[in-house]
VEXPAMAR-715647 format. One line per 5 residues: number of its first residue (from 1); their letters; for each residue z, x negated, y negated of C-alpha. Coordinates in steps of 0.25 Angstrom, whole numbers. Each point is the difference from the previous one (the first is absolute). Layout:
NUM) a) Z:X:Y ~ ...
! end
This chain:
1) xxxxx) 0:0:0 ~ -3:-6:-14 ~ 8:1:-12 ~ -6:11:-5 ~ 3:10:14
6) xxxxx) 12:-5:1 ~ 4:3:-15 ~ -5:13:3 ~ 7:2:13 ~ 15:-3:-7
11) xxxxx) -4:10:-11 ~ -4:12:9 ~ 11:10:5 ~ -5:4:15 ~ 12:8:6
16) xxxxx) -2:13:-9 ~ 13:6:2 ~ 0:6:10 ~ -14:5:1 ~ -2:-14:6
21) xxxxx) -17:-1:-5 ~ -9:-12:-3 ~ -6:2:-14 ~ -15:0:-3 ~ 4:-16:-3
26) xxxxx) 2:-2:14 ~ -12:7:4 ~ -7:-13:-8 ~ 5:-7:10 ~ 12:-6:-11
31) xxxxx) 12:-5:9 ~ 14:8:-1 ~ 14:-2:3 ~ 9:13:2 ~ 11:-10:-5
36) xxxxx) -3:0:-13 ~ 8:8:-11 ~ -8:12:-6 ~ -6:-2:-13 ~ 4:6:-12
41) xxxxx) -11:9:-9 ~ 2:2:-15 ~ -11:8:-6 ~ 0:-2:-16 ~ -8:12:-6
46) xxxxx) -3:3:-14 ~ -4:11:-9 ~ -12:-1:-7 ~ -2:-16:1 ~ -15:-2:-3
51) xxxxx) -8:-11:6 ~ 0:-8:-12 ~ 15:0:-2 ~ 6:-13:2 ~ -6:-15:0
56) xxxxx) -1:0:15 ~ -13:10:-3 ~ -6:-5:-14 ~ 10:6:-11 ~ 2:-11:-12
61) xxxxx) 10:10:-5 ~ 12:4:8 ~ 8:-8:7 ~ 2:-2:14 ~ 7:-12:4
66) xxxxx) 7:4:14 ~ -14:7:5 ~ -6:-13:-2 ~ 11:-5:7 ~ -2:10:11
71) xxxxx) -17:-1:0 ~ 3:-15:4 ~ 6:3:13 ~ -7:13:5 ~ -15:5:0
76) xxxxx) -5:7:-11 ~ -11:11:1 ~ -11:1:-9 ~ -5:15:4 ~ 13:6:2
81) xxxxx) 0:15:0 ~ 9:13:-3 ~ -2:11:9 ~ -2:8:-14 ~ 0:-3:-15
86) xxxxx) 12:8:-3 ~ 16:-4:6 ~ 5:12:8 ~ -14:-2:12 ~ 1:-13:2
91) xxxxx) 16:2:3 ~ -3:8:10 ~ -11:-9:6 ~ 9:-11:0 ~ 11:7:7
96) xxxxx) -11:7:10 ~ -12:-10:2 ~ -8:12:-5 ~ -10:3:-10 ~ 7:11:-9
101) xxxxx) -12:10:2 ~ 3:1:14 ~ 15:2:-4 ~ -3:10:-12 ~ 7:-8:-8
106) xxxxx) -11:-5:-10 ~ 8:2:-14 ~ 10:-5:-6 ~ 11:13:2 ~ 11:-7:7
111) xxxxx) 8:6:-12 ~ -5:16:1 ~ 4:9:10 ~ -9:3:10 ~ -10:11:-3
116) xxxxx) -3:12:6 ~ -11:5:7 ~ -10:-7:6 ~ -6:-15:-6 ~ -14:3:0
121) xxxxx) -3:13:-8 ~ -10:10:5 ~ -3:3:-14 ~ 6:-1:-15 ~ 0:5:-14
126) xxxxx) -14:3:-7 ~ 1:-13:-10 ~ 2:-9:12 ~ -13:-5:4 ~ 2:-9:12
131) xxxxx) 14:2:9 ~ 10:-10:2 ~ 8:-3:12 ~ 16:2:-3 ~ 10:-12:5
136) xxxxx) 10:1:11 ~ 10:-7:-12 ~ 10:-5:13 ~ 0:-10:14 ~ 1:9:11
141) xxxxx) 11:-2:9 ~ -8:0:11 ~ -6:-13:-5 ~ 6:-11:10 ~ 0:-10:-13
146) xxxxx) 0:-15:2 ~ 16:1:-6 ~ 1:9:13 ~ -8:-10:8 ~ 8:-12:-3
151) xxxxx) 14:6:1 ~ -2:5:13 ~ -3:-14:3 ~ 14:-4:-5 ~ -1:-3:-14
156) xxxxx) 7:1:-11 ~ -9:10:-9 ~ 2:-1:-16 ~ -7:8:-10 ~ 2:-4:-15
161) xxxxx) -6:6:-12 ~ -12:9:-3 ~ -4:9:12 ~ -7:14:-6 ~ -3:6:12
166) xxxxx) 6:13:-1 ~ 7:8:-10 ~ 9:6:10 ~ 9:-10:5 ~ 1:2:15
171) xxxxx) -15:-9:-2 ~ 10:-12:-7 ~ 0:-12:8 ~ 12:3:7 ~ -7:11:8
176) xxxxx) -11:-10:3 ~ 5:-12:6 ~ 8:-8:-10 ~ 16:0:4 ~ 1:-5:-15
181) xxxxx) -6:8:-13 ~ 2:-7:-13 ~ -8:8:-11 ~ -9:6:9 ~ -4:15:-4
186) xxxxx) -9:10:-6 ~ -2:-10:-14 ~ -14:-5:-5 ~ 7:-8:-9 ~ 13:-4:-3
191) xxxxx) 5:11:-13 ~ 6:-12:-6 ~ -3:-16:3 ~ 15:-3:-6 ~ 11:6:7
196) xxxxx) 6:12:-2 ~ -14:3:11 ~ 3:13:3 ~ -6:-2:15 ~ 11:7:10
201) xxxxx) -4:-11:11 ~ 5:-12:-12 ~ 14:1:-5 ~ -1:-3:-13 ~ 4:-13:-4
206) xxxxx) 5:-8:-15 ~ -4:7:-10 ~ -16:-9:-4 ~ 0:-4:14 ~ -16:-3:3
211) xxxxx) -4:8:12 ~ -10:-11:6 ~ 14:-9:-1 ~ 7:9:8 ~ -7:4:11
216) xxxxx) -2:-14:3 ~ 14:-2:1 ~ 1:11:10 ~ -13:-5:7 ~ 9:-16:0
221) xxxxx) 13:7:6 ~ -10:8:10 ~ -5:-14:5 ~ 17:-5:-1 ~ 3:10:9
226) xxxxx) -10:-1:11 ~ -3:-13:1 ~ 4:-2:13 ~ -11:9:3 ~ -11:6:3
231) xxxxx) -3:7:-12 ~ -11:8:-7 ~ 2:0:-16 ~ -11:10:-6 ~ 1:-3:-17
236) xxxxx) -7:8:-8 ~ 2:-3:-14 ~ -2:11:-10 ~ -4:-12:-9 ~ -12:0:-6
241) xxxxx) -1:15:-1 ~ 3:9:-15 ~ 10:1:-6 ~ -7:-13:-5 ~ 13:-6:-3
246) xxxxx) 5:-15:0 ~ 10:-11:-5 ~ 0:1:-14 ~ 0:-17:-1 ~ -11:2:10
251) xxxxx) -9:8:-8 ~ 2:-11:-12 ~ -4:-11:7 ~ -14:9:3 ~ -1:5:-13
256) xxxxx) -4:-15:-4 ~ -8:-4:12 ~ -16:3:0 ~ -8:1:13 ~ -14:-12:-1
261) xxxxx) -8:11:8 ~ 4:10:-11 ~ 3:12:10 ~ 14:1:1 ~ 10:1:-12
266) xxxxx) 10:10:3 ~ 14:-6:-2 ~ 8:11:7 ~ -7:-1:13 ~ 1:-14:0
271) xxxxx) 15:0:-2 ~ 1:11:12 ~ -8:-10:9 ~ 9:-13:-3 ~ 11:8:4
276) xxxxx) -8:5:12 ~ -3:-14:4 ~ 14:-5:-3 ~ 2:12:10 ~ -8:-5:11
281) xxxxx) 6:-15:-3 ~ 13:4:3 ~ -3:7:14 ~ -6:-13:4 ~ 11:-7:-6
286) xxxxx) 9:6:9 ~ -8:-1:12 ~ 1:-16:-2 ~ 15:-1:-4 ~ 1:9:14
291) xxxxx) -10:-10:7 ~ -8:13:5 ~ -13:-6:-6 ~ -5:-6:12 ~ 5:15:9
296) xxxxx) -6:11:-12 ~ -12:5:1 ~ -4:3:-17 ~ -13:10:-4 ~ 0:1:-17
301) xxxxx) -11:12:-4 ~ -1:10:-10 ~ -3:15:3 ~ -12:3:-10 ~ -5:-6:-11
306) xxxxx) 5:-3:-16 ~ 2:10:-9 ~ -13:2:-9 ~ 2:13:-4 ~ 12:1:-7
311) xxxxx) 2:-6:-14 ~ 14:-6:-5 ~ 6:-2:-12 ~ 6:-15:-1 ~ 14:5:2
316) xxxxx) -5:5:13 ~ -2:16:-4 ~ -11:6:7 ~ -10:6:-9 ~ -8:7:12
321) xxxxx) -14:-2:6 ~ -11:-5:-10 ~ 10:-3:-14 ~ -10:-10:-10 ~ 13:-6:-6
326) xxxxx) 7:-3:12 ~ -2:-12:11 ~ -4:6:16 ~ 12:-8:9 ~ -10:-9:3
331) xxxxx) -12:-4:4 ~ -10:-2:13 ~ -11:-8:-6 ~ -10:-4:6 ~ 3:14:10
336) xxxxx) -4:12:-5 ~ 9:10:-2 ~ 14:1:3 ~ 12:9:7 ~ -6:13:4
341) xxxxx) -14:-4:3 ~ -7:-4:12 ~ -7:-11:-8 ~ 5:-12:5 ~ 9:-2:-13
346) xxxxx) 7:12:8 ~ 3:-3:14 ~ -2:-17:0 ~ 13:-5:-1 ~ 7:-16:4
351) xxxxx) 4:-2:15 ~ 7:-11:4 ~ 8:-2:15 ~ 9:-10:4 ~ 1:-2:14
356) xxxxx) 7:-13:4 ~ -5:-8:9 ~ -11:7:0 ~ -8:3:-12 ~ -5:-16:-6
361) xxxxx) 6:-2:-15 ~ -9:4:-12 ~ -8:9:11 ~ -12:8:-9 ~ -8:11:9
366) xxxxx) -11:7:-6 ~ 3:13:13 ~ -1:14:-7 ~ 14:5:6 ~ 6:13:-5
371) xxxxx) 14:5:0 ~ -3:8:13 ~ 1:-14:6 ~ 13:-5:-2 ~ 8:10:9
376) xxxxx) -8:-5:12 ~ 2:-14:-3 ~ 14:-1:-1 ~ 0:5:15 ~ -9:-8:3
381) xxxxx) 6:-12:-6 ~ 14:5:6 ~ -7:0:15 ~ 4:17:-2 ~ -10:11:6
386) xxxxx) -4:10:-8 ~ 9:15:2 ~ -10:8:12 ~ -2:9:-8 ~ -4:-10:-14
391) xxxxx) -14:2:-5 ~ -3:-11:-9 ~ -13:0:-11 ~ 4:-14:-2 ~ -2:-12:10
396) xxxxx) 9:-12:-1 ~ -4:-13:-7 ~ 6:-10:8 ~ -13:-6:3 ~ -2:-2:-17
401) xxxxx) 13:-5:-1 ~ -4:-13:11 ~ -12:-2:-9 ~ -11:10:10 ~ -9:11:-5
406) xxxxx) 4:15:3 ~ -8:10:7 ~ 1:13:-8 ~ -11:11:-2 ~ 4:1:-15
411) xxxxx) 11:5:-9 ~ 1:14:-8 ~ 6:5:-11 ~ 3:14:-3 ~ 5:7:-13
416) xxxxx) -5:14:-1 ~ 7:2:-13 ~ -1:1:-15 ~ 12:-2:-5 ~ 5:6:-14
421) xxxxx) 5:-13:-5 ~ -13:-11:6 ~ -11:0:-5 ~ -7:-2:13 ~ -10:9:10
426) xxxxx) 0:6:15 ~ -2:-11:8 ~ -3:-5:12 ~ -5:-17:4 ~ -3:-8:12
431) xxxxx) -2:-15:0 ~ -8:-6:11 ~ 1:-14:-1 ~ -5:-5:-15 ~ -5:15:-1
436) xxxxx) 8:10:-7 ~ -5:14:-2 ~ 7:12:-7 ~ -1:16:0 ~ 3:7:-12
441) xxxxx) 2:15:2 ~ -4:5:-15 ~ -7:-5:-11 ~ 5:-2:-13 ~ -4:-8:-13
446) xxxxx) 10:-10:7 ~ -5:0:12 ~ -16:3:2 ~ -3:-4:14 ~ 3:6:13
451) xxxxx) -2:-12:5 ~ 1:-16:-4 ~ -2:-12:9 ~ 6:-14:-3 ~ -2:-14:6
456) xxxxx) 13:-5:-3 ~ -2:-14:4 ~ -10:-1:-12 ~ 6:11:-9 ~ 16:0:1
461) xxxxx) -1:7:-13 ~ -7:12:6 ~ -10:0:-13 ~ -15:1:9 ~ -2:13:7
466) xxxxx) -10:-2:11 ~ -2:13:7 ~ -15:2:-4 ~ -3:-16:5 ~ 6:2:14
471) xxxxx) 2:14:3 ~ -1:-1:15 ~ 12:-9:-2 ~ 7:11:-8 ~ -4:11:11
476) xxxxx) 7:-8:12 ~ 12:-2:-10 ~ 0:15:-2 ~ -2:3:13 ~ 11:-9:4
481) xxxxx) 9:7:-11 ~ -3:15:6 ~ 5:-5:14 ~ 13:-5:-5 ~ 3:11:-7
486) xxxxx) -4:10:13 ~ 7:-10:8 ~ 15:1:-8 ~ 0:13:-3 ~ -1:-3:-14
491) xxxxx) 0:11:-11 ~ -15:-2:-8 ~ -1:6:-14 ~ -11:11:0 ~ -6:11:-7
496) xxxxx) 7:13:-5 ~ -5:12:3 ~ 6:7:-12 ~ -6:-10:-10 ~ -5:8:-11
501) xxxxx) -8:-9:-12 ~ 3:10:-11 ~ 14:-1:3 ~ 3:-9:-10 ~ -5:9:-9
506) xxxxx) 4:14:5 ~ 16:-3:-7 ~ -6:-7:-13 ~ 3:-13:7 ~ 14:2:6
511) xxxxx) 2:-6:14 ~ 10:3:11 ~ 10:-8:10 ~ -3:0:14 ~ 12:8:-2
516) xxxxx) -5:11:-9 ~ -11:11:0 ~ -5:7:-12 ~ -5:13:-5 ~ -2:8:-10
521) xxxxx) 8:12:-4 ~ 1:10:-10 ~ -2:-9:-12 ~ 9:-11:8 ~ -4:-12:7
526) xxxxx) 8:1:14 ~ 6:-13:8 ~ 3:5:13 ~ 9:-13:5 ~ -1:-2:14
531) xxxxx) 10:-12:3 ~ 10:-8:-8 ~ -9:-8:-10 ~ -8:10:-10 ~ -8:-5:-11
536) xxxxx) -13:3:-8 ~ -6:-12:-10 ~ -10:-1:-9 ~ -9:-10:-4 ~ -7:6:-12
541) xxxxx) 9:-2:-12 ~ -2:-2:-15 ~ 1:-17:-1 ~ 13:2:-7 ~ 14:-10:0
546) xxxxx) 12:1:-6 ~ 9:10:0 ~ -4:12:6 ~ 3:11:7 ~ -3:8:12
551) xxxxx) 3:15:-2 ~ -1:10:11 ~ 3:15:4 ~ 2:3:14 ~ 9:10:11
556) xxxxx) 6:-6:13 ~ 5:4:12 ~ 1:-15:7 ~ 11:-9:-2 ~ 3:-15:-6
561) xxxxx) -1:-7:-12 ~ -13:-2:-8 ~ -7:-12:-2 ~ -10:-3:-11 ~ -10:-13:0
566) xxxxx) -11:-6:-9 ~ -9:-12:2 ~ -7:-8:-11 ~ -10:-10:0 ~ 9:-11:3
571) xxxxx) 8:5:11 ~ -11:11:5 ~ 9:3:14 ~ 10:10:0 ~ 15:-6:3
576) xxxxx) 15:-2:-5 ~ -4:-8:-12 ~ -6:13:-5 ~ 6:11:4 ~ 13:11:-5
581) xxxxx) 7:10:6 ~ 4:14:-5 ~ 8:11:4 ~ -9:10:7 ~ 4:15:1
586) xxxxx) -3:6:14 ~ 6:14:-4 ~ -16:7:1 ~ 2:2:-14 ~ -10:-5:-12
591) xxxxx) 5:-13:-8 ~ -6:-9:-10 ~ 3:-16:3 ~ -3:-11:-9 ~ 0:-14:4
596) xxxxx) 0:-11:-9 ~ -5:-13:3 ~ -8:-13:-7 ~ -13:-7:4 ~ 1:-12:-3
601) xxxxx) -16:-1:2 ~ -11:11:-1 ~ 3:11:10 ~ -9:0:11 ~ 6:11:10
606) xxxxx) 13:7:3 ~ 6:8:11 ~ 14:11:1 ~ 5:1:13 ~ 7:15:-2
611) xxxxx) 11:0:11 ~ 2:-8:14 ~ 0:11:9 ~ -7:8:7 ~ -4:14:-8
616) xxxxx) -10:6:-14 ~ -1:-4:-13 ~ -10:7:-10 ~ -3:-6:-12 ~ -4:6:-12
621) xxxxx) -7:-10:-9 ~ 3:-16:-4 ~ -1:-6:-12 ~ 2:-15:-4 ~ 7:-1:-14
626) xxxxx) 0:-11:-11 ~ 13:-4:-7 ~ -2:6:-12 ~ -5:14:10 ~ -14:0:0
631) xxxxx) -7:5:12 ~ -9:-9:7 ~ -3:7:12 ~ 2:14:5 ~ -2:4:15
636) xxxxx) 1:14:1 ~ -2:9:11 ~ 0:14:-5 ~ 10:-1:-10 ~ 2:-6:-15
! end
């Protein structure tokens, strides 16, 4: 055996617990000793790194001393994948080995409760032109999840930090597979970066305490208290999600640094990421004071890619999607795109493994791999079979880990979604190799293809569309694409039944919910809500800013309070920066309301939301008012 074998052979667990397996490794004809002491894992997950966000990748901006530190020991992967371009889908494919559509799970509403009714609607409101599958929002517990996997196999199974994968808790991390839950719940994003974090899995500590700072304590005393092994640590920063919040010293030091590629420049997130390095720094600090290096088993990726959607402020406050005067997070140059799309700024994302003994130091492999793929590694690593019952999506990538090429059909993205707040399209993409093809599912001025082919080994940047040069090429894509999607059960956007064109113009250009129907009454505009989240927007208003007011007259027999939001040309996307609540009476009798508010750009739409219950509102007219009480605009329906 030369040095290498036998390097591998002292770092390979064979005995599996007590399902006594030889791994995949083994099946390479790598020697094993069911003598040696199991391997830890440590899986370091965090929420929203882009590609381009440290110096291991390219970034002359942030900071990133300890993964440096980290690249020079492990392999590093180039066309590392998320199983989706937003957080809660790849979760569950990490956990599952599976691709989110086959889950259901392909939006991120780990934080909602589950909706009613089936995902895939038969047919919905008139306005809505194409239907779009629901998400599941939760990780069944039917799923036999790799912490289920690993503890049956005798480990010690931690969970610390973000999990949204389910608003109700009996989907917490406790419930699937983790005998320790440290933060772990139904939250997107911590409420607050500095303690007091509202978060019932975190005590609250010191008053200003930094939240990345103190799960890493609690991820150091995890690794104290089982170190005699084996153990399973699953870390899950909330860092680098909004609220975009760092260490005030932090963010001076940024202010005064400039990036030589001219791309990114946003002091906050480059605060957030030196604490999220210093993070990552201190698990492995640990590890070496404990002398558990040359027995841990490290995986470092991120769950989509960066933010470049929202705008910030420089303290930090999110001005919403699209803001002129603000700065996005960051930025995914030269990918295009960013968190939310299927462009490769979306779902690329930095991958490194550290496997000791095993993976060669300073390692670089150009392997598409995907987060479906960790799951079956780490058993396959560990010499663990797969659960009888376990269907994987994802193949493990030993063989790229020793330097060999893997064997896979392709890999698929799935986001069937437009979400409110991104300003991205139904989606669907495969790449095959250096090919990437991607399906939209309705046209807009955004987004004017139903299809578009890139090579990626000559365009990263997704920049030259080349369906009409090689259409055959795009067919098989496609065709490839289709089967998948048959194959998982996937839920695929598709026409509405009920779509009616003149819709739009039928209420004078007010549109519904999903959870509203209108109608006409007897000079009254009637919203019939039919869930919990009732809302009719506009999006033909006077260019107006200031102070304003929305007045309206309208009956109720719903329930809840009422909620009023405008959009401007800075911050064109509806959300808490822009929004006010007011007293909504729910008695069937009529009343006049008048909400206040100050756009702070010309208006550009605006929405009420009249109750947050199921039941009828009719309106008589609206009006949008000056401060000095002109009339800008009348909506009446019947009535003066």
């Amino acid at each position: 055996m030369n040095r290498r074998d036998f390097l591998i052979s002292t770092a390979l667990w064979s005995g599996a617990g007590a399902l006594g397996v030889m791994s995949n490794v083994g099946r390479m004809g790598i020697a094993h000793t069911a003598t040696q002491k199991p391997m830890n894992i440590v899986f370091f997950l965090v929420d929203d790194m882009g590609w381009m966000d440290s110096t291991v990748y390219g970034s002359r901006y942030y900071e990133t001393p300890n993964l440096e530190r980290f690249a020079k020991i492990s392999m590093r992967f180039t066309d590392a994948y998320s199983a989706s371009p937003l957080c809660s889908p790849t979760r569950a494919s990490l956990m599952t080995g599976k691709y989110p559509g086959r889950l259901h799970l392909t939006g991120a509403s780990g934080h909602v409760p589950a909706p009613e009714g089936p995902l895939m609607p038969e047919s919905g409101p008139p306005h809505q032109e194409i239907l779009q599958p629901r998400c599941k929002g939760y990780l069944p517990l039917e799923e036999y999840t790799i912490g289920n996997a690993l503890k049956d196999a005798g480990y010690r199974t931690g969970f610390i930090g973000k999990w949204h994968l389910g608003h109700d808790p009996k989907y917490w991390p406790q419930h699937q597979g983790f005998d320790v839950n440290i933060g772990g719940g139904l939250w997107p994003g911590p409420p607050s970066y500095f303690s007091p974090y509202h978060i019932s899995m975190l005590p609250d500590g010191p008053e200003g305490e930094y939240i990345t700072d103190r799960l890493t304590e609690e991820a150091v005393k995890f690794i104290e208290e089982s170190k005699d092994g084996p153990f399973f640590l699953n870390f899950w920063q909330y860092a680098v999600h909004a609220p975009y919040q760092g260490k005030i010293k932090y963010q001076e030091y940024f202010e005064q640094k400039k990036d030589p590629r001219g791309a990114q420049d946003n002091a906050v997130m480059g605060a957030m990421m030196k604490s999220l390095d210093e993070s990552f720094g201190g698990v492995l600090d640990k590890l070496e004071a404990e002398g558990l290096m040359d027995n841990t088993i490290i995986i470092f990726t991120s769950d989509n890619g960066g933010n470049m959607y929202d705008r910030t402020a420089r303290d930090g406050t999110n001005l919403g999607a699209w803001a002129p005067e603000g700065r996005t997070p960051t930025n995914n140059s030269p990918l295009r795109s960013g968190k939310g799309s299927v462009y490769e700024g979306g779902v690329r994302v930095p991958a490194m493994v550290y496997w000791p003994g095993v993976v060669e130091d300073e390692a670089i492999s150009h392997e598409p791999i995907c987060t479906i793929d960790y799951y079956p590694t780490i058993l396959d690593m560990l010499g663990l079979e797969p659960h009888p019952d376990t269907l994987f999506d994802g193949i493990s990538i030993v063989p790229a880990l020793l330097g060999k090429e893997l064997t896979r059909e392709a890999i698929y993205i799935h986001f069937p979604h437009n979400p409110p707040a991104v300003p991205v399209q139904m989606s669907t993409s495969v790449r095959q190799g250096d090919w990437k093809l991607i399906r939209f599912y309705q046209q807009d001025e955004y987004f004017p293809n139903r299809i578009e082919l890139y090579n990626l080994k000559y365009d990263i940047g997704e920049l030259n569309n080349l369906v009409d040069e090689y259409p055959e090429k795009a067919r098989e894509l496609e065709a490839m694409m289709d089967r998948h999607l048959e194959e998982s059960g996937a839920n695929v956007p598709r026409p509405n039944p009920n779509y009616d064109p003149e819709y739009h113009t039928r209420f004078d250009g007010w549109l519904p919910s999903g959870d509203t129907r209108m109608a006409f009454g007897t000079g009254t505009l009637i919203i019939n809500s039919t869930g919990g989240d009732p809302f009719i927007h506009q999006a033909t208003v006077p260019a107006a800013e200031g102070a304003l007011h929305f007045r309206y007259r309208a009956r109720s027999n719903s329930d809840g309070e009422g909620m009023f939001f405008w959009g401007t040309e800075n911050a064109p996307n509806f959300g808490p920066h822009q929004r006010l609540e007011f007293d909504m009476q729910h008695d069937d009798e009529w009343h006049e309301y008048d909400v206040a508010f100050v756009a702070n750009a010309p208006l550009t739409s605006i929405r009420v939301d009249p109750s947050t219950a199921r039941g009828r509102i009719e309106i008589d007219w609206i009006r949008l008012v000056d401060s000095e009480g002109n009339v800008l605009k009348t909506w009446s329906f019947g009535s003066d």
